[in-house]
N, C-alpha and C positions, 0 to 999 in steps of 0.2 A: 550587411549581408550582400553576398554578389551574386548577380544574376544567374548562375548557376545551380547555388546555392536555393534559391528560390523554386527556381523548377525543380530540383530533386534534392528534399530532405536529409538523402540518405548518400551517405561516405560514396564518392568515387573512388573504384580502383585507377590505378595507375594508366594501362592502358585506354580507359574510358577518358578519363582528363586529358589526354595527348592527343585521344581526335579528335574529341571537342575543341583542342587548342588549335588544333592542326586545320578544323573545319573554319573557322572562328575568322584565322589569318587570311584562310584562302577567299574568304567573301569579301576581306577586306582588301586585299591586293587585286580583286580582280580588277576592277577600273583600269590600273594603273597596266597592267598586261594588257588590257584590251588596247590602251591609249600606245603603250610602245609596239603593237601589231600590228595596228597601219602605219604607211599602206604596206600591205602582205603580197599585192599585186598591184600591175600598171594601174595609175588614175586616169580616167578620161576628164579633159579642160573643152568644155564645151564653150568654142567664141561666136558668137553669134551674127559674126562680120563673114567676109569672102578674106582670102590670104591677099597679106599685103598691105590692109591699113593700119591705122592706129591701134586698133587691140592687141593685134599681131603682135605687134612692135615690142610693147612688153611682155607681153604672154608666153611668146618662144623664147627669147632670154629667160625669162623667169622658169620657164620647161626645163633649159638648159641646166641650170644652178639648182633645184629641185631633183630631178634625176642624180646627178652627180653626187648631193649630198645624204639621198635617200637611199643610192641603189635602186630605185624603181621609177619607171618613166612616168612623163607626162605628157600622156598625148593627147596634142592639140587636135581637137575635130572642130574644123570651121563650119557651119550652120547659116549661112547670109540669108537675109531678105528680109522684106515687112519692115524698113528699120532698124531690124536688130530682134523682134519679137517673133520671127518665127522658131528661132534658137535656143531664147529662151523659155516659149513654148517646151519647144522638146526638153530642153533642162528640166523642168519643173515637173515633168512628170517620169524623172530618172528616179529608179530607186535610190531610197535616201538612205545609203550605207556608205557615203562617203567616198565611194569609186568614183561617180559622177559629179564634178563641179563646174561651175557655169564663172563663165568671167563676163560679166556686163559692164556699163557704160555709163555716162552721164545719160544718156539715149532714152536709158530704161528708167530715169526719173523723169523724162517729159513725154515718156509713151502713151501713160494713163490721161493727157491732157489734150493727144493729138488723135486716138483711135478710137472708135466708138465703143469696140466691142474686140476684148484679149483673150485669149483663151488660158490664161497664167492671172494671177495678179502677184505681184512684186512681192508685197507685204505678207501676204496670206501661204503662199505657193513655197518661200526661200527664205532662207534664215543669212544672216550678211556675217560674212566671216573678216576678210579684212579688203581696205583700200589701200592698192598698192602701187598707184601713182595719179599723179596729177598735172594736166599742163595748161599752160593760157593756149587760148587760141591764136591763129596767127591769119592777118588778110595776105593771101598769097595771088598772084596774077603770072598768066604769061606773059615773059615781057615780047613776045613779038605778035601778041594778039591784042595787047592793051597799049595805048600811045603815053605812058607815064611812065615814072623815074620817080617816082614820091606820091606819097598820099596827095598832097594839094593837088600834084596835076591830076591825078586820080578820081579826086573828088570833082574836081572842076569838069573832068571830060563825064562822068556818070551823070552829074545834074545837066549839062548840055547836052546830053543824048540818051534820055531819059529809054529803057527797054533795049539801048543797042547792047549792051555786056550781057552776059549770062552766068551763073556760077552752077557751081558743082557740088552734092552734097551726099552723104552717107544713103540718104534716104527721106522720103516724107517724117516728119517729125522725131527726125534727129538733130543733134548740137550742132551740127554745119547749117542744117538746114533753118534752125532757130536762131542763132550766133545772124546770119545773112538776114532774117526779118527782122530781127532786132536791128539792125544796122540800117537799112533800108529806113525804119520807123524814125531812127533817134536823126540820121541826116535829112531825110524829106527826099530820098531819091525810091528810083528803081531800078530795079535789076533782075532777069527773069531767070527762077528758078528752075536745074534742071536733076531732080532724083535721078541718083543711082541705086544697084543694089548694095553698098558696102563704099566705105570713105577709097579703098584700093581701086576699084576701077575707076572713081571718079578723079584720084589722083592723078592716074596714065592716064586718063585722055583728057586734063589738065595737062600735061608736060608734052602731050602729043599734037596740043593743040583745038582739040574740038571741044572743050571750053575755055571760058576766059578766066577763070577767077572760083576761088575758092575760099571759105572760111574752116580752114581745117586746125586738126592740132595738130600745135606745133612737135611733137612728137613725129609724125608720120611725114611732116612736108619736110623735115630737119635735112637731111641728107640730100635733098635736093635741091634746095634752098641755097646751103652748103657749094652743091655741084654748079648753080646758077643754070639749072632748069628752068625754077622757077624763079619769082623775084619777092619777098617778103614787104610788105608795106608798113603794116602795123601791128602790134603783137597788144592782146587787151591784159588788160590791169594799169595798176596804177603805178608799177614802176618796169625799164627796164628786163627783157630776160639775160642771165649774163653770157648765155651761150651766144647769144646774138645780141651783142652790145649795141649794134648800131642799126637797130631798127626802132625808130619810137614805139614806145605805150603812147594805147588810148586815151588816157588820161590827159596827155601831156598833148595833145592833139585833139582837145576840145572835144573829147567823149569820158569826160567823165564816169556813167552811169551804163560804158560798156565792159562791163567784167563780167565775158565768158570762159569758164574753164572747162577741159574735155577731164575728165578722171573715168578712172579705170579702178574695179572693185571683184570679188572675188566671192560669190554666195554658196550653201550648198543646199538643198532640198528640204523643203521643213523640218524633215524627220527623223535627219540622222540625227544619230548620236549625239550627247553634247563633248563625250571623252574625244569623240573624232571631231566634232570640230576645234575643241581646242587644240587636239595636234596638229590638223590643219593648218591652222592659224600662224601655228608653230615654225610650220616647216615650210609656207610660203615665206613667213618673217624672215629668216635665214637666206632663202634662197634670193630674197632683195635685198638683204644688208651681206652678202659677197663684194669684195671689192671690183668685182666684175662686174655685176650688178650696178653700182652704184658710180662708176664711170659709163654704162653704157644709159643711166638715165639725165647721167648729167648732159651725154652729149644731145637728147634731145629736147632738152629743158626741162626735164620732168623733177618732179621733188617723190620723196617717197613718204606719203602723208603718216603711214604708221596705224592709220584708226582700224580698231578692230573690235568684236562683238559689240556691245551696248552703244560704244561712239560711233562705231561704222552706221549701227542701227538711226541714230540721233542725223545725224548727220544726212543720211538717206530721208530721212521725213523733210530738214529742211527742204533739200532739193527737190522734193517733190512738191510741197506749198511755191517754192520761188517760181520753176518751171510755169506751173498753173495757171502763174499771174500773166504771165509773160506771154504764151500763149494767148490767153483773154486780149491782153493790150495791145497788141499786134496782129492779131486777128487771124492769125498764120495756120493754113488747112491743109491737109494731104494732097499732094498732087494727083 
């Protein structure tokens, strides 16, 4: 007996049966309408940096190739400070109809370890859609503010002049700024940290001179690294990057146990939708497997990790235990 049947005993006419069938279809296709309707209008890309650094980097390519394949923009709104949390702030309390999405950071898994008090939390506030790039870090220096040609002399001149170098960082309790106390810990030297609001202006005035030294991703120093601005020293992991073949890994220079990466990930507000986040998902996927895309991440070392829903989610808990530790162990506090 079918469920039709059930509820009314008695013979359908013709016309009765057709809008039941008619009604029937249309509850069931609606998902699918809703999901090919966004976006209907421009999305707002909320970065939580200042123009110019490493979120940038990917996020306006990825704008690019999004727009193009959408027909509908993506505008990037830069949001800088606090590290990266006052942007996210403002993200998390965007309406969650999938207009608004936030592009965050490795930043925003060691935030909850460096601030006392957020007015977002990560987990609670955002639902993670996908990670759409990933880089190692890179020890970059002026070279006419540093007296070294190589990490050895590098090392050699920071431990004999322990506080005279300074470096440059995203912000208090961001991945430069961690990446640098980690480093500090695992050599036995020091080097005096100096926050900016956003990895970009701490970049220019790196290349300008008014600091010495930076532990940034290699994504955003690429190009001028490239330009010999700056000088790259060592790149973390345990092999190799192949865009820049001829800079050691840490590993291979007696830091084993330095593997910092910066990645860059893609959330949208607890509450949208699930049909719009998986188009989302969708349509960011696309917009980074372009072969446009996928030359301009090579050229800054970047891989294109792919994780999305559940993994992205997974993957964001670890970083947020690793971060935790790392903080504690280094001792490392907001300036």
């Amino acid at each position: 007996m079918t469920h039709l049947q059930t509820l009314s005993p008695q013979p359908l006419d013709r016309r009765t049966l057709l809008q039941a069938v008619a009604a029937g279809a249309a509850g069931l296709a609606f998902p699918a309408w809703s999901q090919a309707a966004w976006p209907a209008k421009p999305v707002t890309l909320v970065v939580p940096f200042p123009p110019g650094g490493g979120t940038d980097g990917f996020a306006r390519p990825m704008a690019t190739h999004f727009a193009r394949l959408t027909e509908k923009q993506l505008i990037i709104d830069n949001k800088g400070g606090a590290g990266g949390t006052l942007g996210a702030g403002v993200a998390a309390k965007a309406a969650p109809d999938g207009y608004t999405l936030f592009m965050g950071a490795v930043h925003h898994t060691i935030a909850p370890s460096m601030y006392p008090k957020l007015d977002y939390d990560l987990e609670r506030d955002f639902v993670p859609l996908i990670l759409v790039a990933a880089v190692p870090q890179v020890l970059v220096i002026n070279p006419k503010k540093v007296p070294a040609t190589n990490y050895a002399e590098f090392l050699a001149f920071v431990r004999k002049n322990p506080g005279k170098l300074n470096y440059g960082s995203a912000g208090g309790g961001t991945s430069h700024h961690l990446a640098g106390e980690l480093f500090k810990l695992q050599t036995n030297t020091f080097i005096t940290h100096i926050p900016y609001r956003g990895a970009g202006p701490a970049l220019q005035d790196l290349i300008a001179g008014n600091v010495d030294m930076m532990f940034d991703g290699l994504g955003s120093s690429a190009a001028h690294i490239k330009g010999g601005r700056i000088k790259a020293l060592m790149v973390s992991g345990t092999k190799r990057n192949p865009a820049f073949p001829d800079v050691p890994c840490s590993t291979e220079l007696g830091l084993p146990e330095y593997t910092v990466s910066t990645w860059y990930g893609v959330w949208a507000p607890k509450a949208t939708p699930a049909d719009i986040q998986a188009r989302a998902i969708e349509e960011i996927r696309r917009a980074c497997q372009t072969d446009e895309a996928k030359l301009t991440w090579a050229n800054q070392g970047a891989d294109f990790p792919n994780l999305a829903g559940a993994q992205f989610d997974g993957f964001i808990k670890a970083e947020l235990a690793k971060w935790s530790k790392v903080v504690k162990g280094s001792g490392a506090k907001l300036d």
